[in-house]
C-alpha positions in Angstrom: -105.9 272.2 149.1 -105.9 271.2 152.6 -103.0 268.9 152.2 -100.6 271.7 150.6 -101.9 274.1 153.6 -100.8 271.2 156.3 -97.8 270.8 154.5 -97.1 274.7 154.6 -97.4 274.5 158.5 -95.3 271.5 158.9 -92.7 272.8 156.7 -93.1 276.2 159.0 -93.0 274.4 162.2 -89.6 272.8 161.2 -88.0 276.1 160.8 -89.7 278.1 163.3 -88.6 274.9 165.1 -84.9 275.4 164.2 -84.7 279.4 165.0 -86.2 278.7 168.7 -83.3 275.8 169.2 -80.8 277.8 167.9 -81.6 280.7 170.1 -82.1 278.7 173.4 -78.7 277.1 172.4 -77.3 280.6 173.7 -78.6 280.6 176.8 -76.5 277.8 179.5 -78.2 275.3 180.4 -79.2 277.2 184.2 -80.7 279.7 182.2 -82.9 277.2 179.8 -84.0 275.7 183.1 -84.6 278.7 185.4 -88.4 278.6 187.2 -89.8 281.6 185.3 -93.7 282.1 185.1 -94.5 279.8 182.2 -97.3 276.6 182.7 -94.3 274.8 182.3 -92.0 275.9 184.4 -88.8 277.4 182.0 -87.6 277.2 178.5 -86.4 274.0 179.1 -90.1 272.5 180.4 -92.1 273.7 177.4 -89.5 272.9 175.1 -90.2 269.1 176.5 -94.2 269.6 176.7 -93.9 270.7 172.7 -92.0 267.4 172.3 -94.8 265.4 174.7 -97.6 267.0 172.6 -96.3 266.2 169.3 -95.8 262.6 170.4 -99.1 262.1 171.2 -101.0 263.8 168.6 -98.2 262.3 165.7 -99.3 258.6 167.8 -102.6 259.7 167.3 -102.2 261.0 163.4 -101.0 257.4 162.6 -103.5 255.2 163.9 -101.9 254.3 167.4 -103.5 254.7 171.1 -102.2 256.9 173.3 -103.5 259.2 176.6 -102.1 262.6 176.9 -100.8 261.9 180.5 -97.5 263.3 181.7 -98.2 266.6 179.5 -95.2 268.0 181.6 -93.0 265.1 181.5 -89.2 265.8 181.1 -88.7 263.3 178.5 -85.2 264.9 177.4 -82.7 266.8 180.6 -79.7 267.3 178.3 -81.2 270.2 175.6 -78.1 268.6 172.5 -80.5 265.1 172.9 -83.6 267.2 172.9 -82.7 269.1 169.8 -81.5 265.7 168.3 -85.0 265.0 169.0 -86.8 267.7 167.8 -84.8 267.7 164.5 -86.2 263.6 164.4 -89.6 264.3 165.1 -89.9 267.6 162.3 -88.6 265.2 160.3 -91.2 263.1 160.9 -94.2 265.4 160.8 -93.1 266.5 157.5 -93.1 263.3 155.9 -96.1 262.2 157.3 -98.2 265.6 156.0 -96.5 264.8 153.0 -98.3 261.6 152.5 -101.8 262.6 153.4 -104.6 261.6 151.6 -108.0 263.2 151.0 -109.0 260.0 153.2 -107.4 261.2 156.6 -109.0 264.3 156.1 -112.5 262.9 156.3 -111.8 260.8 159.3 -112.8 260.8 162.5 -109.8 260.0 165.3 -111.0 258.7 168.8 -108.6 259.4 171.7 -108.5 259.3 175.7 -107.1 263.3 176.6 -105.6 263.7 180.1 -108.8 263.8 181.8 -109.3 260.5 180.9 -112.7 261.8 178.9 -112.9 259.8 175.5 -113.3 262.4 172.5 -113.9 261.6 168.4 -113.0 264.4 166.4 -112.2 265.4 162.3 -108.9 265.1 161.6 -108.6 268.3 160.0 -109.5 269.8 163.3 -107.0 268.4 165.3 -104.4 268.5 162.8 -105.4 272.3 163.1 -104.9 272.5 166.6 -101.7 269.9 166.2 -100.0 272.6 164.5 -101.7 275.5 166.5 -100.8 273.9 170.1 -97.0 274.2 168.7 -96.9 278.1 168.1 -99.0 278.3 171.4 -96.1 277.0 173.1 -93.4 278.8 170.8 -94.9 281.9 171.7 -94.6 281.2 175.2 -90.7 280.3 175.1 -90.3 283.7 172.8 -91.9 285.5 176.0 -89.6 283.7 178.3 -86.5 284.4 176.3 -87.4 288.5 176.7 -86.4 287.6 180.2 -83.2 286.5 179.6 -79.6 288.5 178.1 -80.6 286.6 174.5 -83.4 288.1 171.6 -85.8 286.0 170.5 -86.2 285.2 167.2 -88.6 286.6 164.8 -90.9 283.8 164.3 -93.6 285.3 162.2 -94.9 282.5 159.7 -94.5 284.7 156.2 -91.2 286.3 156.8 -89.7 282.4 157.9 -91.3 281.2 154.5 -90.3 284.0 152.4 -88.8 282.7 149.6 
């Protein structure tokens, strides 16, 4: 059961994914980068810090070592590559939930978070907050984009998944 809920989320986050990009895709570039009062910074910033996150945790997911330094690291300026990107790394959460086994569920992942403080925790609870930390963020950029001439888009998870 848990594996078909995670893939549910991933499968959401993809698309939720796609209807944030193609609304920020309307705004210029300026406007995707204007300081507004967001933890990081504009549109642009926590479209980046969504990207960092995933990273990490995916990193994490599949066995590698990773801190979560630079959680407000540019890693993409021009928004086409960081779409490219985002479209890559969906693609890669989704494959990955799709291959979970009752085995990663019961595991225990050790990491190093920005505070340099090391943590062990279930899998299932930070795959939880993995997919949480995402539409923490999303919801942040949907505030953001009131502030701008474009509407965000409706990002509830059932009416996205509605068949």
């Amino acid at each position: 059961m848990l594996r078909q809920h995670f893939q549910m989320l991933a499968r959401y986050n993809t698309l939720a994914n796609r209807r944030l990009y193609e609304v920020c895709a309307q705004l210029s570039d300026a406007e995707r980068k204007s300081i507004r009062p967001a933890f990081f910074k504009s549109i642009h910033g926590t479209l980046n810090h969504i990207m960092v996150g995933d990273r990490i945790w995916m990193t994490r997911f599949e066995g590698g070592n990773i801190a979560s330094t630079g959680l407000n690291a540019i890693l993409y300026e021009d928004f086409d590559q960081l779409w490219e990107a985002r479209v890559l790394e969906d693609q890669r959460i989704e494959t990955f939930i799709s291959t979970l086994t009752d085995e990663f569920f019961s595991r225990t992942i050790e990491y190093r978070n920005n505070q340099g403080n090391i943590h062990a925790d279930p899998a299932n609870l930070l795959l939880a907050h993995f997919f949480n930390h995402q539409t923490h963020h999303r919801g942040q950029i949907h505030d953001l984009l009131t502030q701008t001439e474009i509407a965000p888009p409706v990002l509830d998870m059932h009416r996205i998944l509605r068949p």
